[in-house]
VMD Tcl script that draws the C-alpha trace (Angstrom):
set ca {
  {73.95 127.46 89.90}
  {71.01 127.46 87.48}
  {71.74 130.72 85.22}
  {67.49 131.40 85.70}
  {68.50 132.24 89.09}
  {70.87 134.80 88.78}
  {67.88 137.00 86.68}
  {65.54 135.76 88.90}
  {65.49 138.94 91.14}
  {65.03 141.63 88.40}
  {62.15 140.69 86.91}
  {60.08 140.20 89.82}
  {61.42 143.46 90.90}
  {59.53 145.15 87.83}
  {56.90 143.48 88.28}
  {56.77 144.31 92.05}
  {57.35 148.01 90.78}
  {54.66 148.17 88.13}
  {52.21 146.93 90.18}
  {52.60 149.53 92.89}
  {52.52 152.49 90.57}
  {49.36 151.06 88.90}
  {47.59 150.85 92.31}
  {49.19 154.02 93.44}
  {49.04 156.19 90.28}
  {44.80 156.86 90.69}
  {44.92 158.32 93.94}
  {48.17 159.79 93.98}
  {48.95 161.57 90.37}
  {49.33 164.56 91.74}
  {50.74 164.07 95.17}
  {54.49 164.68 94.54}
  {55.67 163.95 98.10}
  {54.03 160.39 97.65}
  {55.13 159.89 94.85}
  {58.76 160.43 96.38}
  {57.67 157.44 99.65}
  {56.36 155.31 96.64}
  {59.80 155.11 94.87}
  {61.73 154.77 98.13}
  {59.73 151.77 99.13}
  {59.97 150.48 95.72}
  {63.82 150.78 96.01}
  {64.08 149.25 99.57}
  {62.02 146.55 97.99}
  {64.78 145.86 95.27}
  {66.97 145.84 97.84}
  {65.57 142.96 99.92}
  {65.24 140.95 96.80}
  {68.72 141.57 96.14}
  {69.50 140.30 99.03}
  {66.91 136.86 98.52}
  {68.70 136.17 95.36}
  {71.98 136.38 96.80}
  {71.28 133.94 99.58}
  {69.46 131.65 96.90}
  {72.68 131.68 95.57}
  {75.42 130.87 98.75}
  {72.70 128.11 99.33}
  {72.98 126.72 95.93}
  {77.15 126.57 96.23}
  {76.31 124.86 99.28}
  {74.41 122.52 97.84}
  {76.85 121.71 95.18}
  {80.00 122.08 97.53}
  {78.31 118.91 98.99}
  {77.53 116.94 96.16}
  {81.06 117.42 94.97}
  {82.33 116.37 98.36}
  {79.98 113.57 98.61}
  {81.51 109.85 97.85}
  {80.17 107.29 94.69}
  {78.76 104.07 95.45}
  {79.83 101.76 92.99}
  {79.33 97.94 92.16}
  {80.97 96.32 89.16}
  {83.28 93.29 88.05}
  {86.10 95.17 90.19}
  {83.83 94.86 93.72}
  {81.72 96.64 95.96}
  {82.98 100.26 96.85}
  {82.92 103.78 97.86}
  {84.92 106.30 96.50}
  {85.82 110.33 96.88}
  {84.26 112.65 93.89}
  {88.19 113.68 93.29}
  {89.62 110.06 93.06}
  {91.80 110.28 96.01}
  {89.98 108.27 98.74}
  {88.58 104.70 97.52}
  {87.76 101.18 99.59}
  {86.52 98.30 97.78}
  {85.53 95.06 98.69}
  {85.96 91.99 96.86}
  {85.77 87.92 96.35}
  {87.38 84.76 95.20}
  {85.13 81.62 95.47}
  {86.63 78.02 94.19}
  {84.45 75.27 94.82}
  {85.77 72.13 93.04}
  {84.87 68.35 92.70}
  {87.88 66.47 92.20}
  {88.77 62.52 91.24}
  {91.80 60.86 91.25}
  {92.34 57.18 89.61}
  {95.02 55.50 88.19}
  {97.47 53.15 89.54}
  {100.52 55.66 91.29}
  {98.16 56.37 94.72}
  {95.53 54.04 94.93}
  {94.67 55.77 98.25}
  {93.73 59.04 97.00}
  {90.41 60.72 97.78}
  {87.70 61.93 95.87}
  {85.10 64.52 97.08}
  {83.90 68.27 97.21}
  {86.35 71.31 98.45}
  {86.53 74.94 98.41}
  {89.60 75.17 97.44}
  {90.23 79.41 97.87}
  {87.21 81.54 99.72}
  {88.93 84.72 99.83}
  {87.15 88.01 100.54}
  {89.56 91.38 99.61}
  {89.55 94.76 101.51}
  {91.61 96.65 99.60}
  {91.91 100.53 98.78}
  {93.72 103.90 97.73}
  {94.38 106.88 100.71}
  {95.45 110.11 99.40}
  {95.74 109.18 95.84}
  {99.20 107.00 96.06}
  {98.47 105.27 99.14}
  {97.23 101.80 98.47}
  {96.17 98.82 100.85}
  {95.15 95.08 100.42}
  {93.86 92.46 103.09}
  {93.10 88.99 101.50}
  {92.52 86.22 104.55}
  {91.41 82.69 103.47}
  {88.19 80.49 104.46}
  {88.73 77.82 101.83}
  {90.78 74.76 102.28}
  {93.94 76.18 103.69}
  {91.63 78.36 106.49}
  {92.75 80.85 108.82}
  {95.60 81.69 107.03}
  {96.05 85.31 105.70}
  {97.29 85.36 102.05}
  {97.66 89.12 101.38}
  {98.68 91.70 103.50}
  {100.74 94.58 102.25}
  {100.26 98.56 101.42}
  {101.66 99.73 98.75}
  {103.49 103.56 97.73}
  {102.40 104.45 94.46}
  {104.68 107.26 93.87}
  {104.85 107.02 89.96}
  {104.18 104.12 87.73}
  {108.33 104.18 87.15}
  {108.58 103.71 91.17}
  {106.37 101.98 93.67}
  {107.28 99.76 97.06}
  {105.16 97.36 98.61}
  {105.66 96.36 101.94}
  {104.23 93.11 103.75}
  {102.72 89.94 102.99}
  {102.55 89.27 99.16}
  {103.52 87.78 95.98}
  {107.17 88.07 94.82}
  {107.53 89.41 91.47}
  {109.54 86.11 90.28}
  {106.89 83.55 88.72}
  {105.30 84.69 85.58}
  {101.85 82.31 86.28}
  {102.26 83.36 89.70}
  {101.70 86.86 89.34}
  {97.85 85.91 87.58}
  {95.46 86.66 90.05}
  {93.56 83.04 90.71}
  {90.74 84.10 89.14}
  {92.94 84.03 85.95}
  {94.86 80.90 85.74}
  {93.60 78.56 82.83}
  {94.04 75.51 85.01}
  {92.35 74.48 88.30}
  {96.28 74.73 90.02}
  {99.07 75.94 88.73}
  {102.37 74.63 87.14}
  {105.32 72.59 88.84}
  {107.54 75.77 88.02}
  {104.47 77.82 90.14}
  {103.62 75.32 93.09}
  {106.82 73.67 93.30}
  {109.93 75.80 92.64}
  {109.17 79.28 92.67}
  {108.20 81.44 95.85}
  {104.59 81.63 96.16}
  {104.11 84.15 98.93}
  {106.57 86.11 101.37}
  {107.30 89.00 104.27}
  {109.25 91.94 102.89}
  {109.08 94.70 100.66}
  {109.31 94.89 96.98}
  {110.22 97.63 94.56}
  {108.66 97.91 91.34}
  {107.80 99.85 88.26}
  {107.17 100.13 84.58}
  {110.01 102.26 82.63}
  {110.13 103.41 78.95}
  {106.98 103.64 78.13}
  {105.65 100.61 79.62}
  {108.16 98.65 77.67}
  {109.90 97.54 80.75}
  {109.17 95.92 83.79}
  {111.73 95.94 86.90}
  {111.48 94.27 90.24}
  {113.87 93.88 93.58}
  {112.85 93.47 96.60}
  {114.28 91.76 99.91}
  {112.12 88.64 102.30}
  {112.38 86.80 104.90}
  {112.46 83.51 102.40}
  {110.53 80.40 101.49}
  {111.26 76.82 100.64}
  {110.33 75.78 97.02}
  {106.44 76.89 96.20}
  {106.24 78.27 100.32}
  {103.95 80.65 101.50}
  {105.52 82.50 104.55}
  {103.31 84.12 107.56}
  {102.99 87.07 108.61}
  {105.05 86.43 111.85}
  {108.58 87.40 112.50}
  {111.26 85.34 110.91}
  {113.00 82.81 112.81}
  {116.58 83.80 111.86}
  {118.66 87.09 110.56}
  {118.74 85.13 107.01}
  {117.10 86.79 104.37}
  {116.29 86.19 100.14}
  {116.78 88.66 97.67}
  {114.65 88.73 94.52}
  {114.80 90.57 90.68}
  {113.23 90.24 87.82}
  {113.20 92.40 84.43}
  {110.22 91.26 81.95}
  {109.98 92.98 78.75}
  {106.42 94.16 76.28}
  {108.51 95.67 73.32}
  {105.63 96.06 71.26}
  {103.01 96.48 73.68}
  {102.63 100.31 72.31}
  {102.08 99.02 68.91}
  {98.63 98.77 68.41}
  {98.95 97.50 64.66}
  {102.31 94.86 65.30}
  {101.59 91.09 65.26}
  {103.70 90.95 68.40}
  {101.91 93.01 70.61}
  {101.12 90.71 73.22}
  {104.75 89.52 73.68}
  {106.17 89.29 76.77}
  {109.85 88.04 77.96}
  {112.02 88.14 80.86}
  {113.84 86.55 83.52}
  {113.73 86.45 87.42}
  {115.65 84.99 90.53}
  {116.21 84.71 93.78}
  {118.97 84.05 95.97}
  {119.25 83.40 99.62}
  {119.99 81.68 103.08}
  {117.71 80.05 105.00}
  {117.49 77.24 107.70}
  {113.89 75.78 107.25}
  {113.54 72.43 107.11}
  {112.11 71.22 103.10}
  {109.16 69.50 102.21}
  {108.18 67.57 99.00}
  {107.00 68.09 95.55}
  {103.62 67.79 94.65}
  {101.61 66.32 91.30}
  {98.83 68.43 89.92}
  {95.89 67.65 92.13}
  {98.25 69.20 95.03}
  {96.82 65.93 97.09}
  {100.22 63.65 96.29}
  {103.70 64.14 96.96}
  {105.77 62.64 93.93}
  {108.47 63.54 95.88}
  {109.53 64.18 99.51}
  {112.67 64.27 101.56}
  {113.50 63.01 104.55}
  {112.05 64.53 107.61}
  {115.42 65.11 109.31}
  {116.72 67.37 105.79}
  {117.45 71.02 106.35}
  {119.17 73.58 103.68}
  {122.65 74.14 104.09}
  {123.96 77.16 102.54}
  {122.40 79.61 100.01}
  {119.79 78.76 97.57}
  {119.34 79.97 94.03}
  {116.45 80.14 91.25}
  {116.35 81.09 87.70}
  {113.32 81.31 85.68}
  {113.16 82.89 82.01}
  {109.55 83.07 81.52}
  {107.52 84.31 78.34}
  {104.11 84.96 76.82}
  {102.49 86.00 73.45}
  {98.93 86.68 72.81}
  {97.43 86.98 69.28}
  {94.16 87.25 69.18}
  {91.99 84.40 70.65}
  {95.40 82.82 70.80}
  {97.31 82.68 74.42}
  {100.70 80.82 75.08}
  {102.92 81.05 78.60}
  {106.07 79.37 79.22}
  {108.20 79.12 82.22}
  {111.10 77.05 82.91}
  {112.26 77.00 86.78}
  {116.06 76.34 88.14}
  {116.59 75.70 91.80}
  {120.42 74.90 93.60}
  {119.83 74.00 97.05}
  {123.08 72.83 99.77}
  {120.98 70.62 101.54}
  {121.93 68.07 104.90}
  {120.96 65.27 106.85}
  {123.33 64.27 109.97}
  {126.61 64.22 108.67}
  {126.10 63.65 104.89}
  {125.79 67.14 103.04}
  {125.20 67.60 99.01}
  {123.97 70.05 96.94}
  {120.64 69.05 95.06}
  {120.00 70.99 91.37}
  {115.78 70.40 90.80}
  {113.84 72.30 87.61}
  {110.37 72.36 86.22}
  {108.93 74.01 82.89}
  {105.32 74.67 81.34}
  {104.21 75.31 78.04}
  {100.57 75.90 78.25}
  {98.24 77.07 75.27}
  {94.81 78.85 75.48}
  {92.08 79.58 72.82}
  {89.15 81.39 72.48}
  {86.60 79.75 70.57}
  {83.76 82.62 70.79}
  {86.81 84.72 69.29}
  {87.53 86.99 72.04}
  {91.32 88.57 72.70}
  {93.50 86.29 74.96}
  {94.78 88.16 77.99}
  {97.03 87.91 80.73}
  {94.52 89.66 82.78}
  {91.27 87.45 81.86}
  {88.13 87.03 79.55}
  {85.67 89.63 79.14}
  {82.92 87.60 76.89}
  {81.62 89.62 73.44}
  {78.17 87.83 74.84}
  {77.45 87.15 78.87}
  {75.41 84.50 79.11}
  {71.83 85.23 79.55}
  {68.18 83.15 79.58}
  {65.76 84.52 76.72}
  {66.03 85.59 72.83}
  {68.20 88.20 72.66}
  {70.78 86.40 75.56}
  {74.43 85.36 74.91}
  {75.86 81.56 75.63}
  {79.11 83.73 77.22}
  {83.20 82.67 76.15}
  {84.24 79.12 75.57}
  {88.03 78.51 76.12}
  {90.11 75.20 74.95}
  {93.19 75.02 77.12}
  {96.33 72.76 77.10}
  {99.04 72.42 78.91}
  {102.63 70.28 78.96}
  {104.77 70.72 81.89}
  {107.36 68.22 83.61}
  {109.03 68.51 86.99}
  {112.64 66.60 87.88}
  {114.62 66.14 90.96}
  {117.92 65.87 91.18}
  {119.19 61.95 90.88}
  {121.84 62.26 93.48}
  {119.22 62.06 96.63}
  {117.46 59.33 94.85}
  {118.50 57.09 97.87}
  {117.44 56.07 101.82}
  {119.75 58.64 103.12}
  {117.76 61.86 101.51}
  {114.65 60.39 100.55}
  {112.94 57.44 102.45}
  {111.37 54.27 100.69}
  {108.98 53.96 102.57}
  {106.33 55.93 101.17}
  {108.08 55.59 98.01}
  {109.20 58.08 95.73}
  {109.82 59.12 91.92}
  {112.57 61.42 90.41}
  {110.37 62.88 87.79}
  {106.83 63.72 87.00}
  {106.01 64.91 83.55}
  {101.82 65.75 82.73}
  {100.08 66.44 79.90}
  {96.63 68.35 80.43}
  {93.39 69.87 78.44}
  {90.57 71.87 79.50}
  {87.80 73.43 78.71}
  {86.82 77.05 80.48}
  {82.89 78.21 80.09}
  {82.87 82.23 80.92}
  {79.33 83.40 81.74}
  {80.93 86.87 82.12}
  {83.72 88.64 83.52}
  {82.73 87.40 86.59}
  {81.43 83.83 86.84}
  {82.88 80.67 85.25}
  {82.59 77.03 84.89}
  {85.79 74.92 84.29}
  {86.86 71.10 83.50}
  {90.31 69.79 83.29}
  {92.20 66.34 82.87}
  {95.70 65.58 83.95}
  {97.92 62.46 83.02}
  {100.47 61.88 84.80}
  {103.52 59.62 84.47}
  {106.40 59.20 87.29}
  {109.52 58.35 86.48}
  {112.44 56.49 88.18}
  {110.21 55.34 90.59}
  {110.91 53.41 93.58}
  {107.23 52.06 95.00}
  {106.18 51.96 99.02}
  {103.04 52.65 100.75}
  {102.18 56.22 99.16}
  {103.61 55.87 95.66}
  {103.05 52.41 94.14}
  {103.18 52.43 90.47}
  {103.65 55.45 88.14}
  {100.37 56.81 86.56}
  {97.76 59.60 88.12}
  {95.10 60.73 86.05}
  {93.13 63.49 87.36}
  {89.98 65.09 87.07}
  {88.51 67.94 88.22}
  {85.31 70.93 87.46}
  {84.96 74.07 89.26}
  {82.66 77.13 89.33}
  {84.40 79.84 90.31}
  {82.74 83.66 91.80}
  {85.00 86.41 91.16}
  {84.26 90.08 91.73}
}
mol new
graphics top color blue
foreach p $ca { graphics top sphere $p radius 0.5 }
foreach p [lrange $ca 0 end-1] q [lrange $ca 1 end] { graphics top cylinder $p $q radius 0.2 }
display resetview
């Protein structure tokens, strides 16, 4: 309430009470009984205004009772949303737009195709009930349509303990827990897309202990093959995976330490599962370098092991992931068990001199038309990564001939990232590829892929 208002009573009163007695006072100076009817009116006067102010006062906590009560619109780089005054009730909607040209040449799949894709059109509904009650919805329009890739809520009961249950990324991969509206690279690593879990059904537990200093994860799914992305369905046996993962920041509260931005861990997985396996892909994600026979299932449990690291100085970024999988596999009567890995060492750096992040790039200057407009964040990126299969099903009764196969696939890579702002970007990237112990057929027939590939992405 406006403190005018609570005064605002009294000195209209006066004035209500001086004017009276002036136009009284001729006619009535010497009337003492009038006098007397003259002062009680004045008083029941006072009275009503007294009781004007007071309801210009319950209507002016109404009025604010409201406002306070009354949600806040609000657009930004996080989305489109609505919120409660207090904090405890917010939806938000947001995007993830990839629309790519892509070439492949070179002399491994001479029947690769070149073209246009959106490669991820993913609108978010996600959201916080109650304070510590959180909710995400991501379903996908882009090249893999009609497929949901988030759909989880979460229990945010202190940042030291929270569950999420549903649809959603395994804490296990290091790249893979970058939103895609982070990576560096159009796709991700071999460890990411061909090894580790990309997506799965269960429920994680999670938090950050001592001070942020330490990150924990377990949590329990229904399990995917190497780089799989489960439904949402029921699973189709009483098998399940079990994941962990510790990744230490030791620094990260030292605001003056060179080593700040470092970050180590490990993660795993282990379970059992009866899904048939598919193949391993190169970089462009349209060629299998790899794949085994389509009459392969697993056979007993599976494990991965990935120590994973970054460190960011600066404009300077570096990640690094190496990826361990033992799998019992089978075909007929023949049984073995097949030991695969991959690793990435990928480097970023910020030309325009902004801070490398695991999070993103938030240009100094957002690029802007006229005199006083920025040119945005330019990014170099490289990247050195290798994926190998195990030797021993490098023959017809794993592996078939003929679409040909190779045993290893190592690819050197450079980019360059254009950030208009926080929001928008352009990107370019090159990938060499050379096979290895390569046996040729109709899909793989020699042992180099180069590919080539620009983007603008939409994030909000």
């Amino acid at each position: 309430m406006n403190p005018g208002q609570k005064t605002l009573g009294r000195p209209l009163s006066r004035l209500l009470i001086a004017s009276a007695i002036a136009a009284a006072f001729p006619a009535y100076a010497n009337d003492a009984s009038d006098i007397e009817k003259l002062k009680a009116q004045i008083e029941e006067l006072d009275q009503k205004l007294k009781i004007l102010g007071r309801k210009q006062e319950l209507v002016n906590e109404d009025v604010a009772a409201k406002q306070k009560a009354a949600p806040t619109v609000t657009a930004s780089d996080k989305g489109f949303g609505f919120k409660s005054q207090d904090g405890q009730f917010e939806y938000r909607l947001r995007g993830l737009v990839h629309v790519d040209y892509r070439h492949f040449d070179g002399d491994a799949y001479p029947n690769a195709i070149d073209g246009f894709l959106a490669r991820r059109i993913r609108p978010t509904f996600e959201g916080t009930v109650f304070g510590k009650y959180g909710f995400r919805f991501t379903p996908e329009f882009g090249e893999n349509k009609g497929t949901v890739v988030d759909a989880y809520l979460d229990i945010r009961e202190k940042p030291e303990f929270q569950i999420r249950i549903g649809k959603h990324k395994p804490f296990v991969g290091l790249e893979r827990l970058q939103s895609g509206s982070d990576i560096k690279f159009l796709e991700r690593s071999y460890v990411s897309n061909n090894i580790l879990p990309n997506r799965d059904f269960g429920v994680s537990i999670f938090g950050d202990i001592l001070d942020k200093r330490l990150n924990y994860a377990v949590g329990v799914f229904n399990g995917v093959l190497d780089g799989g992305d489960n439904t949402t369905a029921q699973d189709a046996n009483n098998k399940k995976t079990f994941t962990g993962r510790l990744f230490a920041t030791p620094f990260i509260n030292d605001t003056d330490s060179s080593l700040r931005g470092l970050g180590f861990g490990i993660a795993g997985t282990t379970g059992n599962n009866s899904n048939l396996i598919t193949g391993y892909k190169t970089p462009g994600q349209a060629n299998n370098f790899f794949a085994y026979r389509s009459t392969v299932s697993t056979d007993g449990v599976q494990e991965r092991w990935s120590p994973q690291a970054h460190y960011y100085k600066g404009p300077l970024g570096l990640i690094f992931e190496y990826a361990w999988v033992s799998q019992p596999i089978k075909v007929g009567s023949n049984s073995t068990t097949v030991r695969n890995n991959a690793w990435q060492l990928a480097g970023s750096w910020l030309l325009t001199g902004e801070d490398a992040s695991f999070r993103g790039v938030k240009p100094y200057n957002r690029f802007q038309s006229g005199p006083e407009g920025g040119w945005g964040a330019f990014e170099l990126v490289a990247r050195a990564q290798e994926n190998r299969i195990d030797a021993k099903v490098g023959n017809n009764t794993y592996s078939t001939t003929t679409n040909g196969y190779a045993l290893s696939a190592k690819t050197i890579g450079l980019g360059l990232n254009w950030y208009l702002n926080e929001d928008s970007k352009f990107a370019i990237s090159y990938d060499l590829t050379t096979l290895g112990d390569v046996t040729t057929g109709t899909v793989v027939q020699a042992t180099k892929e180069h590919f080539l590939a620009a983007r603008y992405q939409l994030s909000f």
